[in-house]
C-alpha positions as CSV (number, residue, x, y, z in Angstrom):
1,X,0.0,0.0,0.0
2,X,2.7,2.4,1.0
3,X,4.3,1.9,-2.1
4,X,1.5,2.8,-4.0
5,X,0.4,5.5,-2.3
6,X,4.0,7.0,-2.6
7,X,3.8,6.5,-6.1
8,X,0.3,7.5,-7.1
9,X,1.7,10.7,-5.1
10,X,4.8,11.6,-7.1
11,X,2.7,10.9,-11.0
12,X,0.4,13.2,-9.6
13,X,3.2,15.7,-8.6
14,X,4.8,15.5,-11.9
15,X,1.4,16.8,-13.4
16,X,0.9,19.2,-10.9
17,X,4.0,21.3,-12.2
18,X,1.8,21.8,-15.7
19,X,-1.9,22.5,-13.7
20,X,-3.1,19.0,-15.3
21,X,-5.5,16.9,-13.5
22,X,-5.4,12.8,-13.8
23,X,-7.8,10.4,-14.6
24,X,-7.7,7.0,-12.8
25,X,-6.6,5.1,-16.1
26,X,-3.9,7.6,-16.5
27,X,-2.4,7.4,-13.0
28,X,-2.3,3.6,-13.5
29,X,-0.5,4.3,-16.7
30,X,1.9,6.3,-15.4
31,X,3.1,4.6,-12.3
32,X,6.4,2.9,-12.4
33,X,5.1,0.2,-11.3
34,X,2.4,-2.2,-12.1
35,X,-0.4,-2.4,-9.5
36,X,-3.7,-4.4,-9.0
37,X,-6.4,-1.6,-10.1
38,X,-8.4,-2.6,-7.2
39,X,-5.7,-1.4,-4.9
40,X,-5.0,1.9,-6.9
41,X,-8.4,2.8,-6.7
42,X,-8.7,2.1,-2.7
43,X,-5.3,4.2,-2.4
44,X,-6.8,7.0,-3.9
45,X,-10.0,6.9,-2.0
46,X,-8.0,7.0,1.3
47,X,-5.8,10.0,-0.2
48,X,-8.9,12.0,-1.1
49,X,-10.5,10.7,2.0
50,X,-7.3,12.9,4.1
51,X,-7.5,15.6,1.3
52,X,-3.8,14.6,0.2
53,X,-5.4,14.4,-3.0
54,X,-8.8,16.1,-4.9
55,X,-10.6,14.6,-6.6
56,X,-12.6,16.7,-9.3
57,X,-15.5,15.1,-11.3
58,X,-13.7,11.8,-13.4
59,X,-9.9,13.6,-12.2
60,X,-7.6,13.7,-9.7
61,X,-5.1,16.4,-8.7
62,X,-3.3,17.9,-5.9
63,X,-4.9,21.5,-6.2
64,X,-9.2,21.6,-5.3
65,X,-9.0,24.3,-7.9
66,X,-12.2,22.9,-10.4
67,X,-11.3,25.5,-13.4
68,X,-8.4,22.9,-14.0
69,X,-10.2,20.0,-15.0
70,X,-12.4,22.6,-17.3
71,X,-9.1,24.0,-18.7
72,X,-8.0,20.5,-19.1
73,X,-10.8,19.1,-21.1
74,X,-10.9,22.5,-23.0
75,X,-7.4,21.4,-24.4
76,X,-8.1,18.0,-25.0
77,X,-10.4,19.3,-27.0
78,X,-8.4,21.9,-28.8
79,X,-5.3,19.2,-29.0
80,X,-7.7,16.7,-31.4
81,X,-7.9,19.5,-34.0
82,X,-4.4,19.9,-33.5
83,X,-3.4,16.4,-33.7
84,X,-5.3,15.9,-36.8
85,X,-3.2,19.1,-38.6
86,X,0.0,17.1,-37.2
87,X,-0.8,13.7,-39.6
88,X,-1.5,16.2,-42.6
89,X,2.1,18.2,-41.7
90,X,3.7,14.9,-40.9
91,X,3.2,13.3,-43.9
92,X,4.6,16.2,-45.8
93,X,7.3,16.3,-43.6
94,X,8.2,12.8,-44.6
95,X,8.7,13.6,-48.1
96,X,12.0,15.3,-47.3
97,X,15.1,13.9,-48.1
98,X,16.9,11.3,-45.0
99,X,13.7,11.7,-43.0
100,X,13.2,8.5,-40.9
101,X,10.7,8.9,-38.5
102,X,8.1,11.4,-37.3
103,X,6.4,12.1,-34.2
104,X,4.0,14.2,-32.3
105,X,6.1,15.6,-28.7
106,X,5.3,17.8,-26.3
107,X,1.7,19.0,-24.9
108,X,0.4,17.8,-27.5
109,X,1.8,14.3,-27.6
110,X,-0.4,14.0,-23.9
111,X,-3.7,14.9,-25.5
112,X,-3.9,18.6,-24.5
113,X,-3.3,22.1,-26.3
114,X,-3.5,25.4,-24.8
115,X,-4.3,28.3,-27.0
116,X,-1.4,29.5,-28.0
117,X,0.1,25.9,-28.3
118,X,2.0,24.6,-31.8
119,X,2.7,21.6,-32.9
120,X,6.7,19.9,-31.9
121,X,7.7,17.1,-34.2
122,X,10.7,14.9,-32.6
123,X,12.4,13.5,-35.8
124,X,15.2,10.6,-36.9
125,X,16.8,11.4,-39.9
126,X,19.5,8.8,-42.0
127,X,22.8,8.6,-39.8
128,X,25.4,11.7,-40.8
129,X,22.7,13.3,-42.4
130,X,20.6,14.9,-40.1
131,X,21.8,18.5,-40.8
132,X,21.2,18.1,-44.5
133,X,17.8,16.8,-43.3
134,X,17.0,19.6,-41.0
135,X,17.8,22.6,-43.5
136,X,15.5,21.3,-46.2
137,X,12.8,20.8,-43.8
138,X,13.7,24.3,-42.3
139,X,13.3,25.7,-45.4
140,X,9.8,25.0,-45.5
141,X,9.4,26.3,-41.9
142,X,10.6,29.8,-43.6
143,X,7.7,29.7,-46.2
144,X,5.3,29.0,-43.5
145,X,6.1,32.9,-42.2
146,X,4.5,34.1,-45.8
147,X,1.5,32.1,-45.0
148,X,1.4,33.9,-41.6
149,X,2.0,29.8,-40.2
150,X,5.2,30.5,-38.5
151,X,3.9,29.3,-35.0
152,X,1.6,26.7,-36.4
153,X,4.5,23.7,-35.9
154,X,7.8,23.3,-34.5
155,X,10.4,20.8,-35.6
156,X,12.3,21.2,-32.1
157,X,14.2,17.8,-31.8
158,X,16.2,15.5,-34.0
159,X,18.1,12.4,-33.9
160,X,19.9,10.2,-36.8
161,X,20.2,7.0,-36.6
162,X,23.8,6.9,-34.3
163,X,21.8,9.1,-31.8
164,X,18.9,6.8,-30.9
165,X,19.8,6.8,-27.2
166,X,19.1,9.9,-25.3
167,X,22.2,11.4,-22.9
168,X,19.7,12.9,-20.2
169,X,18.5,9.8,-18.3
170,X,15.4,11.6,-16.0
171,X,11.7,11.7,-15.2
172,X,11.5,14.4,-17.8
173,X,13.2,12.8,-21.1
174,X,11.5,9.2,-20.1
175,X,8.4,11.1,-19.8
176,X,8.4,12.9,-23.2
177,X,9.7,9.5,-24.9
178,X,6.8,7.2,-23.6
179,X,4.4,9.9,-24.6
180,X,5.8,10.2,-28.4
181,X,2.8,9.8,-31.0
182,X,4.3,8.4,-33.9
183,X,3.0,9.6,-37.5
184,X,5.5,8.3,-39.8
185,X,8.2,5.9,-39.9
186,X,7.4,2.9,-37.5
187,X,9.9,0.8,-38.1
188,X,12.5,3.2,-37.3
189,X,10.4,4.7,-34.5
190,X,10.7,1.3,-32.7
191,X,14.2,0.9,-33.4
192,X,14.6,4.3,-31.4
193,X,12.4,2.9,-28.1
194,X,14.3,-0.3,-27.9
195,X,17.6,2.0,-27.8
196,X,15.9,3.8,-25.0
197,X,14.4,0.7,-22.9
198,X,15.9,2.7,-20.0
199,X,12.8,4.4,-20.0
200,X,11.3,1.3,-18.2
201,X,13.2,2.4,-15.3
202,X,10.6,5.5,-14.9
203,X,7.1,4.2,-16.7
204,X,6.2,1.1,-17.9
205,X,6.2,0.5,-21.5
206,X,3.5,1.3,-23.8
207,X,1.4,-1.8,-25.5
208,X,-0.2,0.2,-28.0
209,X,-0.2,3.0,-30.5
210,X,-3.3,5.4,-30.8
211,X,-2.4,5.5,-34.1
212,X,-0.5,3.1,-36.5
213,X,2.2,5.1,-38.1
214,X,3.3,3.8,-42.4
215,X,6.4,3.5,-43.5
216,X,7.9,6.2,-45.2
217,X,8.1,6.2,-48.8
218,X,11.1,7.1,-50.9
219,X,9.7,9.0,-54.2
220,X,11.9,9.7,-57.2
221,X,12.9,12.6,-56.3
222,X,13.9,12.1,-52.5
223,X,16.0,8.8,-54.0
224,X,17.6,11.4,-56.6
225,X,18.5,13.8,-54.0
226,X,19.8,11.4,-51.6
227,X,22.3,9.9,-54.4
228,X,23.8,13.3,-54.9
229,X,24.7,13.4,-51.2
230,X,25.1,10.1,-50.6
231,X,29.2,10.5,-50.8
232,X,32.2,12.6,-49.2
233,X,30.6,16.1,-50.8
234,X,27.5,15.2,-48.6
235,X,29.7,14.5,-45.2
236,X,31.3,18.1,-45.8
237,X,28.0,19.5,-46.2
238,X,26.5,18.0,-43.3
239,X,29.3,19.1,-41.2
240,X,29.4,22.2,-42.4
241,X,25.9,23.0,-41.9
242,X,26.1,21.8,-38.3
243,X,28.6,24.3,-37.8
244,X,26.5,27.4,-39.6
245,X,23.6,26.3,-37.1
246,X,25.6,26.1,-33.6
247,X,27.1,29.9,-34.7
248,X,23.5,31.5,-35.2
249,X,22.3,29.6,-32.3
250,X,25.1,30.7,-29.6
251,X,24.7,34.3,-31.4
252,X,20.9,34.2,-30.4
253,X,22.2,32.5,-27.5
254,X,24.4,35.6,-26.0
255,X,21.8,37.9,-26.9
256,X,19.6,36.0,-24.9
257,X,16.5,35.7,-27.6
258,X,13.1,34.5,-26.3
259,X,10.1,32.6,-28.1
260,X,6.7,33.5,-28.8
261,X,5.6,32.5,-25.2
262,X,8.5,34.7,-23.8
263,X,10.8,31.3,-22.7
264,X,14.7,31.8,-23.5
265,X,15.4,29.8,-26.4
266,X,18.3,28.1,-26.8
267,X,20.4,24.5,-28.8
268,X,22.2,21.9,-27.8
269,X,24.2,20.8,-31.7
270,X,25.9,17.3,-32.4
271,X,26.6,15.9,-35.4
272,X,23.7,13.0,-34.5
273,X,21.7,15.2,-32.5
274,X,20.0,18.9,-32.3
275,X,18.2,19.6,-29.7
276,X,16.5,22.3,-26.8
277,X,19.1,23.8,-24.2
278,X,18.0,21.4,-21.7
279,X,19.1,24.5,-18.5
280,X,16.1,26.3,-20.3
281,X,13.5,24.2,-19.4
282,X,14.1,20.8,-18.7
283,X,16.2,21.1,-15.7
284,X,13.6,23.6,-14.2
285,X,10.8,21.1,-14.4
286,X,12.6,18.0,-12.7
287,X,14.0,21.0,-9.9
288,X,10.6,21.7,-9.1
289,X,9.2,18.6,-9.4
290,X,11.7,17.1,-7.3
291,X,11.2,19.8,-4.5
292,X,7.3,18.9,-4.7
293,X,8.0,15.4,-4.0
294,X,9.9,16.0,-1.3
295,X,7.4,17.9,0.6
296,X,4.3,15.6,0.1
297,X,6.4,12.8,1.4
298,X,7.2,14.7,4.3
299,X,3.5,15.9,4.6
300,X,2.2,12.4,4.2
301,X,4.4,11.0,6.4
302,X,2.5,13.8,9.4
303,X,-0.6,12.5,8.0
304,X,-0.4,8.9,8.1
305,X,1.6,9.4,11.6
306,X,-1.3,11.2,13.3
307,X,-4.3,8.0,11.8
């Protein structure tokens, strides 16, 4: 029991840092552990019963604040209209030259949008190829400012195929891997979660896919570009372009440029991997969340100590 309480306590935490009530099924995903349903369900009747934990309608949460569970299932809503937009962009997406695999991250990859939310892509290009990859496909995120569609999507994350396995081992990458929605690419997609089976060490592993991604199709043209770069003049370019990138990005990095939502943007470049600064957000998250933890243990312990 203990251990599930403690559990069902820190899933819930981790939520809590973005305002986003549970349901039931969810916190049973979400657990690292597996657990009878029975004796989830009694542990969070006891916890609601001491008002560790609210529950609010069909959710549960560690705030009684009911406009959350409204704001919740107002971007559920929102994040189906959205997710439907991501198939149509993803399969564009996958037209471009080394493109691998494609997937739905962030908010949105958890069922939920908030108004001013775009959509994040997380993407595996061919191996020593990624940079080539990632300037075609940026060069279609240019044209999207003449349609006025600059902050409609957002291809924030990419791996090749040498850079399956994620460096940052913590609550926060596991969590934003186990949520990816694939779109395109399976096989490659499943390649990439077997690398990362360290995930299991934080949530259990998914047993289905809400949607059922194809395999990528290599047209006559993509095959045609991919022969021309397919050789040494290819490596230098890829290199090269690497190296253009990191130097805009540490420029925008010094002057300390910020988003659309006013976060401090920031990139992380590898030859296999180009990612967000992960001391902009990530790192804040699992500081907070880790500080919440810590004091519900230590108010649960009062609690169960004075039953």
């Amino acid at each position: 029991m203990n251990n599930a309480r403690q559990d069902i306590l820190k899933t819930l935490a981790y939520f809590d840092y973005f305002n986003y009530p549970l349901s039931r099924k969810e916190i049973c995903s979400f657990l690292p552990a597996s657990y009878n349903q029975s004796l989830v369900t009694d542990t969070l009747f006891l916890l609601t019963e001491n008002e560790t934990v609210f529950k609010i309608d069909n959710f549960y949460s560690l705030q009684n604040d009911c406009s959350l569970v409204k704001k919740r299932l107002e971007g559920n809503q929102r994040a189906m209209k959205q997710l439907a937009i991501a198939k149509k962009v993803a399969k564009i997406l996958s037209l471009f030259p080394y493109v691998e695999s494609i997937s739905v991250s962030g908010s949105l990859s958890k069922y939920y949008a908030d108004e001013k939310a775009d959509i994040d892509f997380f993407i595996i290009t061919s191996a020593n190829r990624l940079w080539i990859a990632r300037t075609c496909m940026h060069l279609l995120k240019k044209l999207s400012y003449l349609a006025g569609k600059q902050d409609w999507f957002c291809m924030n994350y990419y791996v090749d195929e040498i850079g399956r396995e994620i460096n940052e081992k913590n609550v926060f990458t596991a969590m934003e891997i186990v949520t990816l929605l694939p779109m395109q690419g399976i096989s490659e997609f499943k390649k990439f979660i077997s690398k990362n089976a360290w995930t299991n060490d934080f949530f259990p592993p998914r047993v289905s896919m809400p949607y059922i991604p194809t395999e990528i199709k290599r047209g006559f043209f993509r095959g045609l570009f991919e022969s021309i770069f397919n050789s040494n003049f290819g490596d230098h370019i890829d290199k090269w372009l690497m190296q253009l990138t990191a130097r805009r990005w540490e420029k925008k990095k010094k002057n300390e440029k910020r988003n659309s939502h006013g976060a401090r943007i920031g990139m992380v470049v590898n030859r296999h991997f180009s990612k967000p600064d992960p001391k902009n957000f990530q790192v804040k998250v699992i500081q907070q969340y880790e500080k919440r933890v810590k004091k519900l243990m230590e108010s649960d312990e009062l609690i169960k100590a004075a039953l």
